[in-house]
C-alpha positions as CSV (number, residue, x, y, z in Angstrom):
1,X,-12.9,-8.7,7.0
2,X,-12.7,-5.0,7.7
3,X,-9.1,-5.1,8.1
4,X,-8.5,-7.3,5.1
5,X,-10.5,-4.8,2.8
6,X,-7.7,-2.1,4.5
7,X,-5.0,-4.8,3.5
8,X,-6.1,-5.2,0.1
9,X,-6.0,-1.5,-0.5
10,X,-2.8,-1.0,0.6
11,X,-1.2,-4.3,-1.4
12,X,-3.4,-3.2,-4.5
13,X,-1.7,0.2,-4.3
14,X,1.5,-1.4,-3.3
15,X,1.8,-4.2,-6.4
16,X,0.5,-1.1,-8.4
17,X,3.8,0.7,-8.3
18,X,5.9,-2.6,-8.6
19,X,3.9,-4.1,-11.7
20,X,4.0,-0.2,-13.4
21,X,7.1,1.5,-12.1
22,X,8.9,1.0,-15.2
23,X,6.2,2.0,-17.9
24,X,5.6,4.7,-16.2
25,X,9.2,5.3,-16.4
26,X,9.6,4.5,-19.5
27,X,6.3,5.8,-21.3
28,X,5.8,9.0,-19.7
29,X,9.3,10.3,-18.7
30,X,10.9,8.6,-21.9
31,X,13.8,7.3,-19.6
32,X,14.6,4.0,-21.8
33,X,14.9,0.6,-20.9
34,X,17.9,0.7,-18.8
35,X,17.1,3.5,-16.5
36,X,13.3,2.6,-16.1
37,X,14.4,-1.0,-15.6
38,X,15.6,0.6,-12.0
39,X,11.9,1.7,-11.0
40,X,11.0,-1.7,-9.8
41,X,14.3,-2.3,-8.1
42,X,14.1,0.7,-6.6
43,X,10.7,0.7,-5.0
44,X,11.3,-3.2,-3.6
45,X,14.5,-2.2,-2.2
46,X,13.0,0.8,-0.2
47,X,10.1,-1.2,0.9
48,X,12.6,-3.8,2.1
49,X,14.3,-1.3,4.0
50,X,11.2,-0.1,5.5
51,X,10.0,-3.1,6.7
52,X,13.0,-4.3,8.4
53,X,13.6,-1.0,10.0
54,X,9.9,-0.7,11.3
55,X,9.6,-4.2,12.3
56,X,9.8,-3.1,16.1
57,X,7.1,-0.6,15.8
58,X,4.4,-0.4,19.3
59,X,1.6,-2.5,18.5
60,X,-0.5,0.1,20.3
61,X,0.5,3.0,17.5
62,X,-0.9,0.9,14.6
63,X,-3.9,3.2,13.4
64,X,-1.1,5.8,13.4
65,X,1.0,4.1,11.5
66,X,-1.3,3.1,8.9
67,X,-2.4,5.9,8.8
68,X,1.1,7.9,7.9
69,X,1.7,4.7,6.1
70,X,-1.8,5.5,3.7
71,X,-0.3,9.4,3.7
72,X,2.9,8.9,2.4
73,X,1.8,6.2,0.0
74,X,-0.5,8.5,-1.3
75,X,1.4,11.5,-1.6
76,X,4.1,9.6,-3.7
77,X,1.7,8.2,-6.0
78,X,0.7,11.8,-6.5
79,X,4.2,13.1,-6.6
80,X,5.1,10.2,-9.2
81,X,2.1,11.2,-10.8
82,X,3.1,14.5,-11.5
83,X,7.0,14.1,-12.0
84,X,8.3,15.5,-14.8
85,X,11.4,14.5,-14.5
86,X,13.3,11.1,-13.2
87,X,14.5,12.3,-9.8
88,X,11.1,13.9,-8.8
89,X,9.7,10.5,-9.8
90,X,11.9,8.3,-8.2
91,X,11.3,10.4,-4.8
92,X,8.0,10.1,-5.5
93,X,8.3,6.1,-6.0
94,X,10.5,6.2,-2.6
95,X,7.9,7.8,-0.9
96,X,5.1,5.4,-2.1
97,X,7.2,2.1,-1.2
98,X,8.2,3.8,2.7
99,X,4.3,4.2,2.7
100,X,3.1,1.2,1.5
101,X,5.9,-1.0,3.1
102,X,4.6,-0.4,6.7
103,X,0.7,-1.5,6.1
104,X,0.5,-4.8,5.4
105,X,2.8,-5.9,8.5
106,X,0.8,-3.7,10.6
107,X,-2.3,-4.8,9.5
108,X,-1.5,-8.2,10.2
109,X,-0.1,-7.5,13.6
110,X,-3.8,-5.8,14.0
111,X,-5.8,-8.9,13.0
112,X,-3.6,-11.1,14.9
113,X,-4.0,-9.1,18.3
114,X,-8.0,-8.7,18.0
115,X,-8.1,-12.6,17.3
116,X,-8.3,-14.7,20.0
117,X,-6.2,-17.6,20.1
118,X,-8.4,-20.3,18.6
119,X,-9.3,-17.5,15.9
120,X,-6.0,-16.7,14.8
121,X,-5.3,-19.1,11.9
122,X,-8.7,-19.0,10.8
123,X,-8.3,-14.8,10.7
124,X,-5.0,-14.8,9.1
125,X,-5.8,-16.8,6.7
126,X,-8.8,-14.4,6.0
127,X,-6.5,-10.7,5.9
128,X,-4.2,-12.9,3.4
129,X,-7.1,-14.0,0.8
130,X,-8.8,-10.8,1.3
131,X,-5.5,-8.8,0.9
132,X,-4.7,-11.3,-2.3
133,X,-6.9,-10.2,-3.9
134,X,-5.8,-6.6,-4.0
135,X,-2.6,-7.6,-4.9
136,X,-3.6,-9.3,-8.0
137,X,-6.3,-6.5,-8.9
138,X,-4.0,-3.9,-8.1
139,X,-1.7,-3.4,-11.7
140,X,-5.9,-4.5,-13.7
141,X,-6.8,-1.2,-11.6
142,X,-3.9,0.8,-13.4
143,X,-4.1,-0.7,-16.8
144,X,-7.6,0.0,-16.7
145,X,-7.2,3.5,-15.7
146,X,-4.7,3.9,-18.0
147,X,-6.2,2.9,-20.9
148,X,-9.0,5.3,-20.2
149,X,-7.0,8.3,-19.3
150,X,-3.6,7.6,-19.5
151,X,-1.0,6.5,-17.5
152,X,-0.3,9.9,-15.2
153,X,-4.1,9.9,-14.5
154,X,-3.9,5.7,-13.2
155,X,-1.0,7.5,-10.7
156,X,-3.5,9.6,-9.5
157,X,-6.4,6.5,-8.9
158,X,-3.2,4.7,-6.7
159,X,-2.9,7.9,-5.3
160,X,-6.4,7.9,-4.6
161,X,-6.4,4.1,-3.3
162,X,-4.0,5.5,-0.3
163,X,-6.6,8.5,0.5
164,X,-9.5,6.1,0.8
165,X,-7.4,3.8,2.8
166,X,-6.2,7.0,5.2
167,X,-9.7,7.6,5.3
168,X,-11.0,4.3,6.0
169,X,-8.3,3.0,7.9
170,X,-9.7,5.0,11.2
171,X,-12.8,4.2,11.3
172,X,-12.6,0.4,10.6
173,X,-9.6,-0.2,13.1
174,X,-11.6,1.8,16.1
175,X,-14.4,-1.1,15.2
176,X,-11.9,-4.0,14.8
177,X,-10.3,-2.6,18.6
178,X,-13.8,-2.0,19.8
179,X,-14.9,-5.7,19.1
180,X,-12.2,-7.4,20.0
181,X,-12.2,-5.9,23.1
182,X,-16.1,-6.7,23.9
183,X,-15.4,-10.5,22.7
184,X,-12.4,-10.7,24.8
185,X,-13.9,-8.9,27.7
């Protein structure tokens, strides 16, 4: 459960920027519908990227990756946030989908190495509803935030989704290790 409240921080923030890329683009930078129709594309095909080329990561660096993962993602929400013009947003974007790409897998890879083998299908299954469930509540989060203090300032609360996650993301993996290594010991 600890992991999948990680997980569902990091999809919330992730489906964020996918579901909002091109308002944002649109609305705030006044780009028009061709060039903020990009946004999306953009971010899904850096995350792609990121995800195939990280695939092979060590296992044993996964706090560290989440936690540069949680970084990054947070610093281009903030960067996106505070763009004033399209390039400095779409670096910003770029930077959140790099950052956001690598967490979920990881996560996953945790959860699956602290379960044992009976437990695996049964833990999955958990991360993926937990994780769900940020994923759908991730664009609510932004709408909501945007609707009470515009769109830049719901950049700022995904920003702020990636600090709490590169905050939390220590702690609550040294307790996942540290349990699965007394129930497997």
């Amino acid at each position: 459960m600890l992991v999948g409240l990680l997980a569902a921080l990091a999809l919330a923030g992730e489906n964020a920027h996918q579901s909002w890329a091109a308002v944002f683009f649109e609305d705030v930078l006044g780009t028009g519908t061709d060039l903020s129709s990009t946004a999306p594309a953009m971010f899904a095909a850096v995350a792609a990227v990121t995800r195939f080329s990280t695939g092979r990561l060590n296992s044993a660096q996964a706090t560290r990756t989440v936690i540069l993962g949680a970084a990054a993602a947070a610093a281009g929400a903030a960067l996106l946030a505070g763009s004033t013009n399209v390039a400095t947003a779409w670096v910003g974007l770029a930077v959140a989908a790099a950052g956001t790409a690598v967490l979920y897998p990881t996560l996953l890879g945790v959860v699956s190495r602290a379960s044992n083998a009976a437990a695996q299908g049964r833990a999955t299954s958990m991360l993926a509803t937990i994780s769900y469930l940020g994923f759908l509540l991730g664009p609510v989060y932004v709408g909501l935030w945007s609707e009470a203090a515009g769109l830049r300032s719901a950049m700022i609360a995904v920003a702020a989704l990636g600090t709490l996650l590169l905050f939390l993301a220590p702690v609550l993996l040294r307790r996942v290790s540290t349990n699965s290594l007394l129930r497997k010991g």
